[in-house]
VEXNUKOL-61195 format. One record per atom (N, C-alpha, C): residue number from 1; atom name; x, y, z. Coordinates in nm, 2 decimals, decimal comma. Atoms other than C-alpha are relative to their C-alpha. Last residue first. Example, Ala and Ser with C-alpha at 12.3 -4.5 7.8 and 13.67 -1.06 7.14 Angstrom:
ATOM   k  a     xx     yy     zz
ATOM   2  N  -0,09  -0,11   0,00
ATOM   2 CA   1,37  -0,11   0,71
ATOM   2  C  -0,08   0,11   0,08
ATOM   1  N   0,09  -0,12   0,00
ATOM   1 CA   1,23  -0,45   0,78
ATOM   1  C   0,09   0,12   0,00
***
This chain:
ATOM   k  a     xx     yy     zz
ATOM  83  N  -0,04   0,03  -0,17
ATOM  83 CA   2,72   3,81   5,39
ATOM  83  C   0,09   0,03   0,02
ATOM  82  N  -0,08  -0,14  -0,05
ATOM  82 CA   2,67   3,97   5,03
ATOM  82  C  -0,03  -0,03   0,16
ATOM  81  N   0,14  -0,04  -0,10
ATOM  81 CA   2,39   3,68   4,94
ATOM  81  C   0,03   0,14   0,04
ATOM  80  N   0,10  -0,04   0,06
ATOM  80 CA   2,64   3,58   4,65
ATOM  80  C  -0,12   0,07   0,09
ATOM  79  N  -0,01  -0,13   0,09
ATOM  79 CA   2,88   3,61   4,88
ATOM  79  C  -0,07   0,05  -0,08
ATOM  78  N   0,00  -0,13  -0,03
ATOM  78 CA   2,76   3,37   5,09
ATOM  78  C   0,04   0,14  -0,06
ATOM  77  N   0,18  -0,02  -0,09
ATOM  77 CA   2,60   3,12   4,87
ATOM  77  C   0,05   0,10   0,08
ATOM  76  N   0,03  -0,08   0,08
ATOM  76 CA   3,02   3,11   4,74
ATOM  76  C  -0,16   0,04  -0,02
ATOM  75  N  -0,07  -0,17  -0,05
ATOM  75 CA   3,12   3,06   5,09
ATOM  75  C  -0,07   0,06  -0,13
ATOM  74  N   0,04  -0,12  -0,09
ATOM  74 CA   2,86   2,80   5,11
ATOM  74  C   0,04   0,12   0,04
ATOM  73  N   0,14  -0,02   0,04
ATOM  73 CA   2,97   2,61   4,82
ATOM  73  C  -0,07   0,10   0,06
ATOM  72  N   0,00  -0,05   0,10
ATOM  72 CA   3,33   2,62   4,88
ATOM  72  C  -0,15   0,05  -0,02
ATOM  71  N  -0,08  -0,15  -0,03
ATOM  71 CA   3,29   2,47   5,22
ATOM  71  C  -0,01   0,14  -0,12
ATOM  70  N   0,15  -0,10  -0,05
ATOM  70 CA   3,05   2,20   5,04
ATOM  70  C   0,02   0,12   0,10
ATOM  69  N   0,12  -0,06   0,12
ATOM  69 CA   3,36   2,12   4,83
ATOM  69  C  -0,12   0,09   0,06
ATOM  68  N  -0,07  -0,11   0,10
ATOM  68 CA   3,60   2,13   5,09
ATOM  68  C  -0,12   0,04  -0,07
ATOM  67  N  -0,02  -0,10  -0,05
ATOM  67 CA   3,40   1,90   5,31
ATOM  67  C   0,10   0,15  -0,06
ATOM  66  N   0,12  -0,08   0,03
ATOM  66 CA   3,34   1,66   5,02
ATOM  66  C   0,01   0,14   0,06
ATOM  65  N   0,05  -0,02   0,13
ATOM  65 CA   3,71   1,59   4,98
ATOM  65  C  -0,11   0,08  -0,03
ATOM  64  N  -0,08  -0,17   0,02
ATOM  64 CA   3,79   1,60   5,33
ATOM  64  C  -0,06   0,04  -0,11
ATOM  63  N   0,08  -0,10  -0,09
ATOM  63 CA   3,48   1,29   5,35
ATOM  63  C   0,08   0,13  -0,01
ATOM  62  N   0,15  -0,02   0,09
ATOM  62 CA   3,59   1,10   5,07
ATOM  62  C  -0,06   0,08   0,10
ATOM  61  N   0,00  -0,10   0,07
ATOM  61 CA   3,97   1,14   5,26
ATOM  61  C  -0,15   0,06  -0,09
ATOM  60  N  -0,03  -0,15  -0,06
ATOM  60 CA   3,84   0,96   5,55
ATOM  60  C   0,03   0,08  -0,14
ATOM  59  N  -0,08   0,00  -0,05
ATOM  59 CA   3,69   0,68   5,31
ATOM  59  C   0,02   0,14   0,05
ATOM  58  N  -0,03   0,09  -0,14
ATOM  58 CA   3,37   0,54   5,21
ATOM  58  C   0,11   0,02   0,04
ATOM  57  N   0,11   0,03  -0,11
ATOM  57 CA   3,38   0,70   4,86
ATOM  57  C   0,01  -0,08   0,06
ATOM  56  N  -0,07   0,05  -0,16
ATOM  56 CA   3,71   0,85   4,73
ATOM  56  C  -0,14  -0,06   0,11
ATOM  55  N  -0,12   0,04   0,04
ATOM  55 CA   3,64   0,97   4,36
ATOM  55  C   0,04  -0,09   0,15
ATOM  54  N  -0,03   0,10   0,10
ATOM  54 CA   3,27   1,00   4,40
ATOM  54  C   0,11  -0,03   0,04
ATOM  53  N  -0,11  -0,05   0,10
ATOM  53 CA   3,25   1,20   4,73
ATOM  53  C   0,03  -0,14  -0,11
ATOM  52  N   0,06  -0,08   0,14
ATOM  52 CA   2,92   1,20   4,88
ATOM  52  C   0,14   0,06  -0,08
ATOM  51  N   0,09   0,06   0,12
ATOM  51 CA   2,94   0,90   5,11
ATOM  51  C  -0,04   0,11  -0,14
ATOM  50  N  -0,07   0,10   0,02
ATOM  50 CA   3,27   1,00   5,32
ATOM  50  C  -0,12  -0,07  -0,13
ATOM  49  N  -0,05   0,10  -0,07
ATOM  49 CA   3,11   1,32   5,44
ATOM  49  C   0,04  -0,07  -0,13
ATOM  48  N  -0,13   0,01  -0,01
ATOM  48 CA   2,95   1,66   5,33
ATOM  48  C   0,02  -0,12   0,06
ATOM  47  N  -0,03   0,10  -0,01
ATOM  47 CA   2,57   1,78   5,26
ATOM  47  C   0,16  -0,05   0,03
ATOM  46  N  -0,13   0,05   0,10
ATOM  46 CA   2,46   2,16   5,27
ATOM  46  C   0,03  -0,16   0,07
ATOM  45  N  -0,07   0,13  -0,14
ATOM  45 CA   2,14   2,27   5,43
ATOM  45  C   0,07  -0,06  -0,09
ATOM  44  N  -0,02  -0,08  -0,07
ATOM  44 CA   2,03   2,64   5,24
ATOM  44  C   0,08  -0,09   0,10
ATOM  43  N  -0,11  -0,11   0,04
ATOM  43 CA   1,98   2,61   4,87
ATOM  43  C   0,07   0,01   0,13
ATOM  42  N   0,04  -0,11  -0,01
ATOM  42 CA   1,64   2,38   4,93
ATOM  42  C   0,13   0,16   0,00
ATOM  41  N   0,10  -0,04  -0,02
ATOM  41 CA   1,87   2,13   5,00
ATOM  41  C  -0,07   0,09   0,05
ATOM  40  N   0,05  -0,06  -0,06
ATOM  40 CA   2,19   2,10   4,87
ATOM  40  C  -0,15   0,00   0,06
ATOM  39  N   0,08  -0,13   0,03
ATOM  39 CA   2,28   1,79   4,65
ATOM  39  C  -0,04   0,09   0,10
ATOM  38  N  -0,06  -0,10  -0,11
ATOM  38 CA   2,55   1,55   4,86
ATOM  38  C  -0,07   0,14  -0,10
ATOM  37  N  -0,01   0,01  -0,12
ATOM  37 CA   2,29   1,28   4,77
ATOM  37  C   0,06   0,10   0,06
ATOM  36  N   0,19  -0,03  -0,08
ATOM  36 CA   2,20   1,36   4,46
ATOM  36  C   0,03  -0,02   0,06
ATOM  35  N   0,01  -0,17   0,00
ATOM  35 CA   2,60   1,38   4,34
ATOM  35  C  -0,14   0,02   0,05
ATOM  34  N  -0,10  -0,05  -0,14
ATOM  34 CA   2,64   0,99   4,47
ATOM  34  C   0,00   0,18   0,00
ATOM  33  N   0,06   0,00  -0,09
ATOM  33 CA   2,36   0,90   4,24
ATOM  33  C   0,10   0,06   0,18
ATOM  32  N   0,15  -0,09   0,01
ATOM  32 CA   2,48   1,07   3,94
ATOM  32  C  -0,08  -0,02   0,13
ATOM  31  N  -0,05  -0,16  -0,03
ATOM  31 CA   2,80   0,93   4,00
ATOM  31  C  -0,08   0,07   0,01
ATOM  30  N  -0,07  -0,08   0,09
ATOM  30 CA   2,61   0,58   3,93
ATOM  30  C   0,12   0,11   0,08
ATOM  29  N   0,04  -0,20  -0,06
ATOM  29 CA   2,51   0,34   4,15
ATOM  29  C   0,13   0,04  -0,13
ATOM  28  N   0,06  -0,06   0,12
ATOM  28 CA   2,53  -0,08   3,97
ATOM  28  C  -0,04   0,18   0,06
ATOM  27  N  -0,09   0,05   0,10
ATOM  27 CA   2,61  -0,26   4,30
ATOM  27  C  -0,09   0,12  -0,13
ATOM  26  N   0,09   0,13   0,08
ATOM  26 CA   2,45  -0,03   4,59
ATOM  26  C   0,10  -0,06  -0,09
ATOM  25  N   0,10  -0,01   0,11
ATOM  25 CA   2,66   0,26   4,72
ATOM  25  C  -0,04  -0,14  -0,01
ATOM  24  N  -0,04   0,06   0,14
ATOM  24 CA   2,83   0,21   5,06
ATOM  24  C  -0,10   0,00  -0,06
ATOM  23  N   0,09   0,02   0,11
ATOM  23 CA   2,80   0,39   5,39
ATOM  23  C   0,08  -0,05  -0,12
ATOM  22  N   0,00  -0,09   0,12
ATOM  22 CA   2,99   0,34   5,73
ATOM  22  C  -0,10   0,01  -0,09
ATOM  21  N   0,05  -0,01   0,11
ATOM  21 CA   2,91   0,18   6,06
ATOM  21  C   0,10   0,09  -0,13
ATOM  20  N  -0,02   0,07   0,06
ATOM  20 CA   3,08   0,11   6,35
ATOM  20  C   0,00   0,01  -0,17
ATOM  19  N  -0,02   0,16  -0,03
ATOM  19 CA   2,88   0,22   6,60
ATOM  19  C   0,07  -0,12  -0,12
ATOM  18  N  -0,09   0,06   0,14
ATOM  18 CA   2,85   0,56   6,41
ATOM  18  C  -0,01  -0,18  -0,01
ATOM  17  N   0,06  -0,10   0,12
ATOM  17 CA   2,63   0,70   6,71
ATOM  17  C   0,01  -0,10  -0,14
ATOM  16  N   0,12   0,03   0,03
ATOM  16 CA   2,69   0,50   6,99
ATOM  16  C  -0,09   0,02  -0,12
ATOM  15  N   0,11  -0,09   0,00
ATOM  15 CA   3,04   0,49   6,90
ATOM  15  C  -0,14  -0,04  -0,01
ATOM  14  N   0,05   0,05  -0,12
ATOM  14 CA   3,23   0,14   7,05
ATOM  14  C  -0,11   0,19  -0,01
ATOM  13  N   0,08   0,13   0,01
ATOM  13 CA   3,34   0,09   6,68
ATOM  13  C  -0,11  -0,04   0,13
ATOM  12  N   0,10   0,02   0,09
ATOM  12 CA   3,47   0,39   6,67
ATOM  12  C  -0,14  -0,11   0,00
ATOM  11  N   0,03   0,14  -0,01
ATOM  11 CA   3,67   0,41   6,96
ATOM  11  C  -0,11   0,01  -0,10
ATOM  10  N   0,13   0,03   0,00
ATOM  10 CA   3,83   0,76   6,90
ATOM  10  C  -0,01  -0,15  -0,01
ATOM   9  N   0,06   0,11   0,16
ATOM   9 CA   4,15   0,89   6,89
ATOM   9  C  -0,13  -0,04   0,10
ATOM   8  N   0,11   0,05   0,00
ATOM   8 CA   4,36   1,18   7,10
ATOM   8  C  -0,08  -0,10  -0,13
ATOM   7  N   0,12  -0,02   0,14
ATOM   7 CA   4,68   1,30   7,07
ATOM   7  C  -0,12  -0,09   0,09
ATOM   6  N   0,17   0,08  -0,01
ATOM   6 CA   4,98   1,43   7,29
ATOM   6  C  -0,11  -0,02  -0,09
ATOM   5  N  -0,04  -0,04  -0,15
ATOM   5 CA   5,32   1,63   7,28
ATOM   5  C  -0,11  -0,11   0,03
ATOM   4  N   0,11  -0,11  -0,10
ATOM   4 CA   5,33   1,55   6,92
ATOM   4  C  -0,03  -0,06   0,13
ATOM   3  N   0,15   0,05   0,00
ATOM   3 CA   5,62   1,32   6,77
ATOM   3  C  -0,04   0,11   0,09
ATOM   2  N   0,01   0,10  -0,10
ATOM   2 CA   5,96   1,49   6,64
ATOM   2  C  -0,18  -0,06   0,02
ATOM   1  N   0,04  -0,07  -0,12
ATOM   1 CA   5,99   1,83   6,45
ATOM   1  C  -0,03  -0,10   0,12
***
């Protein structure tokens, strides 16, 4: 289909927010600790990014990865609720 009409990108490194940053586990973290972290809280504030996916941690896809999952989660908190 050829290249797209236009795109956009981000200066990461020049975000005030991000500024660069990412996260990384400790030496010696389990899976156990990367699943407490994207735990729900209280049932109702859901977790998602680049630090709460075991298989792909610290990278764009460790963040789709989670985002799926905690998509999943809150559709199935809504159904169960009958939203």
């Amino acid at each position: 289909p050829g290249p797209p009409p236009r795109c956009a990108h981000t200066d990461w490194r020049a975000d005030p927010f991000a500024r660069g940053a990412y996260s990384y586990w400790r030496v010696g973290a389990a899976d156990d600790d990367v699943d407490a972290a994207a735990k729900p809280h209280a049932s109702r504030v859901f977790f998602a990014g680049e630090h709460a996916s075991v298989e792909y941690q610290g990278s764009a896809c460790g963040a789709l990865d989670s985002a799926l999952r905690t998509a999943r989660d809150v559709v199935d908190l809504l159904r169960r609720e009958g939203a």
